[in-house]
PDB file of N, H, CA, C and O in Angstrom:
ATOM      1  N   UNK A   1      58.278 247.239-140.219  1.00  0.00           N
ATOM      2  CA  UNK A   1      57.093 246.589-139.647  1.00  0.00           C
ATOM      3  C   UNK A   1      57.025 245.123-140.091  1.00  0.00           C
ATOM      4  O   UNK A   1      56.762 244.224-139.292  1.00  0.00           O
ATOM      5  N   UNK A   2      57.340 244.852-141.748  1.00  0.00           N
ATOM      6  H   UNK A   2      57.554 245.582-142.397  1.00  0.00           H
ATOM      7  CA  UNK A   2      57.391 243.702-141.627  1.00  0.00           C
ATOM      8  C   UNK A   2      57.956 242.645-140.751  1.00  0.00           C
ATOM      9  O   UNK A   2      57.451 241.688-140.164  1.00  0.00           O
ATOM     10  N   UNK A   3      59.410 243.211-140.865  1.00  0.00           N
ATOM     11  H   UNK A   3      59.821 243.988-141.341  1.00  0.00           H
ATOM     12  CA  UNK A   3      60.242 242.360-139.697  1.00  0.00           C
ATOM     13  C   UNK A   3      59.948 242.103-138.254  1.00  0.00           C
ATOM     14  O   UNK A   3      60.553 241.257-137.595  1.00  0.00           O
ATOM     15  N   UNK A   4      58.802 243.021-137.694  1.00  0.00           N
ATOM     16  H   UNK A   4      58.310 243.708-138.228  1.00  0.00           H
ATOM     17  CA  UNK A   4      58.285 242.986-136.809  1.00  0.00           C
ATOM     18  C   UNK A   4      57.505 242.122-136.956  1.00  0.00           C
ATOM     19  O   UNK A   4      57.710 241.296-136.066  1.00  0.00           O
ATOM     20  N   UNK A   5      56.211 241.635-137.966  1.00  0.00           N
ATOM     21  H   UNK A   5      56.045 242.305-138.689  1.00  0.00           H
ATOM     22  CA  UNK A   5      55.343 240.838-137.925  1.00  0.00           C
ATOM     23  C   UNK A   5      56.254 239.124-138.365  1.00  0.00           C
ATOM     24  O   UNK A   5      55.775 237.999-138.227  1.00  0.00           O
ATOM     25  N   UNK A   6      57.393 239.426-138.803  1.00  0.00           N
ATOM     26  H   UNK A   6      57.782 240.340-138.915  1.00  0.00           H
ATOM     27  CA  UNK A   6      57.841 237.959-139.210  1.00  0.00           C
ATOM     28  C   UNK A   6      58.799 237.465-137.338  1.00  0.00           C
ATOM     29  O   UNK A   6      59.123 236.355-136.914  1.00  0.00           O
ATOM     30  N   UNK A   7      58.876 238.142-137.030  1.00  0.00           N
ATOM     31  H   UNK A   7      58.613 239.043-137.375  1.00  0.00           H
ATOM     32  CA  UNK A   7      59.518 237.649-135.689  1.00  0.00           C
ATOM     33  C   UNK A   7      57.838 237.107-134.686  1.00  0.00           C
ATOM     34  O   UNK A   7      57.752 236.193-133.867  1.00  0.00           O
ATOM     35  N   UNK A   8      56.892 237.915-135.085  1.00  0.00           N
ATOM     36  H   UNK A   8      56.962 238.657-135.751  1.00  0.00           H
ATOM     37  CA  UNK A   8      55.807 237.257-133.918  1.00  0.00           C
ATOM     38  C   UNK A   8      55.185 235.722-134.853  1.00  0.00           C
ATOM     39  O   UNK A   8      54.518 234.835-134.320  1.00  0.00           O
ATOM     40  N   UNK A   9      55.587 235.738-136.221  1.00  0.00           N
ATOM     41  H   UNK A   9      56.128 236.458-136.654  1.00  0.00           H
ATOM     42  CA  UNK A   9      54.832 234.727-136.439  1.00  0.00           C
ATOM     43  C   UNK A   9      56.445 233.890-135.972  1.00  0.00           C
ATOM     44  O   UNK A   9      56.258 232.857-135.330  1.00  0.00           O
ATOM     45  N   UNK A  10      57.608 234.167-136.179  1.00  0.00           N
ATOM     46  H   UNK A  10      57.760 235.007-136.701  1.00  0.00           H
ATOM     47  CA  UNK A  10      58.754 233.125-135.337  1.00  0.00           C
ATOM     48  C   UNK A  10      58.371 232.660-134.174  1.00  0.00           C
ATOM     49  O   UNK A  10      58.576 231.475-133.913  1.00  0.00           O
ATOM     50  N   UNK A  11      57.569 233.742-132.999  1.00  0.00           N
ATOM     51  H   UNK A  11      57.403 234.705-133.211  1.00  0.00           H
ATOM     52  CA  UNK A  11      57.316 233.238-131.870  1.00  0.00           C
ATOM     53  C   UNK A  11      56.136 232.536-131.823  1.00  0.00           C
ATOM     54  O   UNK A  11      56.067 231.862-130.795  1.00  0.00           O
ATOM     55  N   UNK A  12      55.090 232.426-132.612  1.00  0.00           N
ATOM     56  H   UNK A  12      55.146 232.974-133.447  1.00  0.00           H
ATOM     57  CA  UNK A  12      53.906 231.907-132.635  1.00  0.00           C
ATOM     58  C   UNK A  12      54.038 230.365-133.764  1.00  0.00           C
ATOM     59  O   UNK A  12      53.131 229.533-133.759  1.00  0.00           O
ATOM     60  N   UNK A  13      54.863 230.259-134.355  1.00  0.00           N
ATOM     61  H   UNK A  13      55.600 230.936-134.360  1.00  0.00           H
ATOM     62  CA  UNK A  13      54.686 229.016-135.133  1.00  0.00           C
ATOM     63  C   UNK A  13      56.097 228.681-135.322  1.00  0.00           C
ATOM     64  O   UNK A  13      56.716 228.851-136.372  1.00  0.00           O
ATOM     65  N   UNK A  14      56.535 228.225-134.309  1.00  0.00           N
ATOM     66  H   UNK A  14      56.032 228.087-133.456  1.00  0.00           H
ATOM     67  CA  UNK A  14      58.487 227.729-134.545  1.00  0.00           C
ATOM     68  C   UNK A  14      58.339 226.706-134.974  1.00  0.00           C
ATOM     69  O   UNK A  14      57.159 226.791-134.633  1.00  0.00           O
ATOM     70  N   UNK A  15      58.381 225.890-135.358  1.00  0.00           N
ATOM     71  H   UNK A  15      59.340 225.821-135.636  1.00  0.00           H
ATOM     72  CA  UNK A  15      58.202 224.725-136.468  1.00  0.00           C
ATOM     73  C   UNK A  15      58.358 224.997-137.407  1.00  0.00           C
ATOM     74  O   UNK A  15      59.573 224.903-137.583  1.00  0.00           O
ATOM     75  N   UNK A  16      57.737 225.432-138.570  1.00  0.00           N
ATOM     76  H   UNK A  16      56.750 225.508-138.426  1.00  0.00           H
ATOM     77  CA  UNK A  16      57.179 226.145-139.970  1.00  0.00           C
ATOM     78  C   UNK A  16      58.324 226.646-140.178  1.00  0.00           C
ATOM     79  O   UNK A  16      59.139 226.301-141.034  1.00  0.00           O
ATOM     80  N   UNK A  17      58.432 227.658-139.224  1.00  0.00           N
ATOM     81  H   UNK A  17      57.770 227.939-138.529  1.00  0.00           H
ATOM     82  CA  UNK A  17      59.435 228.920-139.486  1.00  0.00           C
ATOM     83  C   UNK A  17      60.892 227.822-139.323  1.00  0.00           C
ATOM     84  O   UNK A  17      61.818 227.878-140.132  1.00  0.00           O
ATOM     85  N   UNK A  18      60.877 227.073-138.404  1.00  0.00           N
ATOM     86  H   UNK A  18      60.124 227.028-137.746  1.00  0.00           H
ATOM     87  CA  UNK A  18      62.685 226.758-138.639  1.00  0.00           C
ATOM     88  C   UNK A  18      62.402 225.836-139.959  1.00  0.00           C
ATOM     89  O   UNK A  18      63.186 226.095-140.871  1.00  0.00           O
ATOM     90  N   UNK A  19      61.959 225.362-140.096  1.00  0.00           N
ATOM     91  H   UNK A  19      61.321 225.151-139.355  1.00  0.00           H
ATOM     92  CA  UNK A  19      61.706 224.653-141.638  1.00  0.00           C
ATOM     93  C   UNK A  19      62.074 225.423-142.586  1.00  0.00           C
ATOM     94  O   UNK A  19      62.717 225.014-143.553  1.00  0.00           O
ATOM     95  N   UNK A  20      61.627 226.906-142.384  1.00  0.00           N
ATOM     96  H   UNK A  20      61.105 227.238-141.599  1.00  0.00           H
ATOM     97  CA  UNK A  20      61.656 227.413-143.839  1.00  0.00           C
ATOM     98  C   UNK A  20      62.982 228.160-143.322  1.00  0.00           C
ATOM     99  O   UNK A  20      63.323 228.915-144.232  1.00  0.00           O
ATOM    100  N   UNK A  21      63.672 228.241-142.483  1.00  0.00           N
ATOM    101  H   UNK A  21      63.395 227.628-141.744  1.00  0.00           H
ATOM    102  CA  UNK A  21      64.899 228.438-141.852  1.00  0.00           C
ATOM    103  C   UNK A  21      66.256 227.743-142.557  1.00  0.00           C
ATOM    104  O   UNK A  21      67.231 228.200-143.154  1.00  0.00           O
ATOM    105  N   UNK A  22      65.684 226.034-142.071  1.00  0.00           N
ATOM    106  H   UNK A  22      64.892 225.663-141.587  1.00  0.00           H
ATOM    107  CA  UNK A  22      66.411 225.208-143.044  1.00  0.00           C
ATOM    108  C   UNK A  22      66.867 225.164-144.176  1.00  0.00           C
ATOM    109  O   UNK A  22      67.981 224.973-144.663  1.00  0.00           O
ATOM    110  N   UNK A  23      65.166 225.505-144.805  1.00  0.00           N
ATOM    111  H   UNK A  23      64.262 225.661-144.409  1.00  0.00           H
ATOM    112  CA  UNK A  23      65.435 225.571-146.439  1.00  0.00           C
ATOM    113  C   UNK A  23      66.066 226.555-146.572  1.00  0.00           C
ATOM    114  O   UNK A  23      66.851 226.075-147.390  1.00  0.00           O
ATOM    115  N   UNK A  24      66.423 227.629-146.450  1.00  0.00           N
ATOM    116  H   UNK A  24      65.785 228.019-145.785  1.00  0.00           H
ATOM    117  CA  UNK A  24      67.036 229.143-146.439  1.00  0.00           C
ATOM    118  C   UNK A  24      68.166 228.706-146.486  1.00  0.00           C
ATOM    119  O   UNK A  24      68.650 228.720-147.618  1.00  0.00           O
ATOM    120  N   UNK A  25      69.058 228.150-145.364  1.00  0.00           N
ATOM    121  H   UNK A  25      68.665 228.139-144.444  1.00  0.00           H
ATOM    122  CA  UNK A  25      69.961 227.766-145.401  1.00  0.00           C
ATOM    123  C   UNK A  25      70.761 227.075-146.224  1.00  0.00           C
ATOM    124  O   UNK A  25      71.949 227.228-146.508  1.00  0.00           O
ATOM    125  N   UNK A  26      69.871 226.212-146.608  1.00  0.00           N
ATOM    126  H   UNK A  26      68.906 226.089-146.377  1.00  0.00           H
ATOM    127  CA  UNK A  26      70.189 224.576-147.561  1.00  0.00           C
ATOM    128  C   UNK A  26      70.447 225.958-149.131  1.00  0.00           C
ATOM    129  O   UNK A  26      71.401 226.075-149.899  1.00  0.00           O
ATOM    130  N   UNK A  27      69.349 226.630-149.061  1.00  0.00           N
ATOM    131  H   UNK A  27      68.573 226.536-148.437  1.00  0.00           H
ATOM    132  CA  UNK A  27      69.427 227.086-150.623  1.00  0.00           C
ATOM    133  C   UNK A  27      70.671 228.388-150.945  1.00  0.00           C
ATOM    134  O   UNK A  27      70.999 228.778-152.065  1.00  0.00           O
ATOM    135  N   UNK A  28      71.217 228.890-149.613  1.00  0.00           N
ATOM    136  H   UNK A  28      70.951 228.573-148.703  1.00  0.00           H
ATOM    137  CA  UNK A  28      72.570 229.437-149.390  1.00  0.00           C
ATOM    138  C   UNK A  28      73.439 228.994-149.538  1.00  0.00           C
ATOM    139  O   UNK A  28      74.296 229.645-150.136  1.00  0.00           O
ATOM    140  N   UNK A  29      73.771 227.555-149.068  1.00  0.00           N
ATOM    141  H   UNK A  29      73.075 227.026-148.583  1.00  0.00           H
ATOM    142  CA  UNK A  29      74.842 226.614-148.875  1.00  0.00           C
ATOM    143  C   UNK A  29      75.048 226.435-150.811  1.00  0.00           C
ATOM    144  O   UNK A  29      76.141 226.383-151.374  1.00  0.00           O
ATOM    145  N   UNK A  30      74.048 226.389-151.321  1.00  0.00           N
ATOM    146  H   UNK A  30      73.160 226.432-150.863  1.00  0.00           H
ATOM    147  CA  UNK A  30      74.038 225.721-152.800  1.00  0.00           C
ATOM    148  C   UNK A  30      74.242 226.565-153.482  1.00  0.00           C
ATOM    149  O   UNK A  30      74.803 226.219-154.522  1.00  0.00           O
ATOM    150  N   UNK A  31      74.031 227.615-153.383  1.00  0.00           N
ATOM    151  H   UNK A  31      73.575 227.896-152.539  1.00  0.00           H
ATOM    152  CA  UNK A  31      74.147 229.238-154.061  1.00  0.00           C
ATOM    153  C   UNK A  31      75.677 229.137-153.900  1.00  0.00           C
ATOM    154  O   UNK A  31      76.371 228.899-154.888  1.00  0.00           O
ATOM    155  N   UNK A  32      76.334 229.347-152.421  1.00  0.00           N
ATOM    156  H   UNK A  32      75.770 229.540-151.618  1.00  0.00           H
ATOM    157  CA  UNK A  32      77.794 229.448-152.286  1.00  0.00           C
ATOM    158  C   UNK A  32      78.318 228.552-152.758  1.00  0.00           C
ATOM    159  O   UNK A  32      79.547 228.473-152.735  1.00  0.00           O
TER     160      UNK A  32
END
C-alpha cells in the first residue's frame, strides 16, 4: 500500500518527487 500511496503522490507533485529522485540518485552514485 505504501508503494501505492508513493506513486499517487509521484503523480500529484512531480517536482518534489524528481528532486528527491535526484538526490537518490546522486547519494547511489556516491555510495558506489
Amino acid at each position: 500500500m505504501a508503494r501505492l500511496n508513493l506513486l499517487e503522490e509521484t503523480r500529484y507533485e512531480k517536482l518534489p518527487v524528481s528532486v528527491y529522485s535526484n538526490q537518490q540518485q546522486a547519494s547511489l552514485a556516491v555510495a558506489a
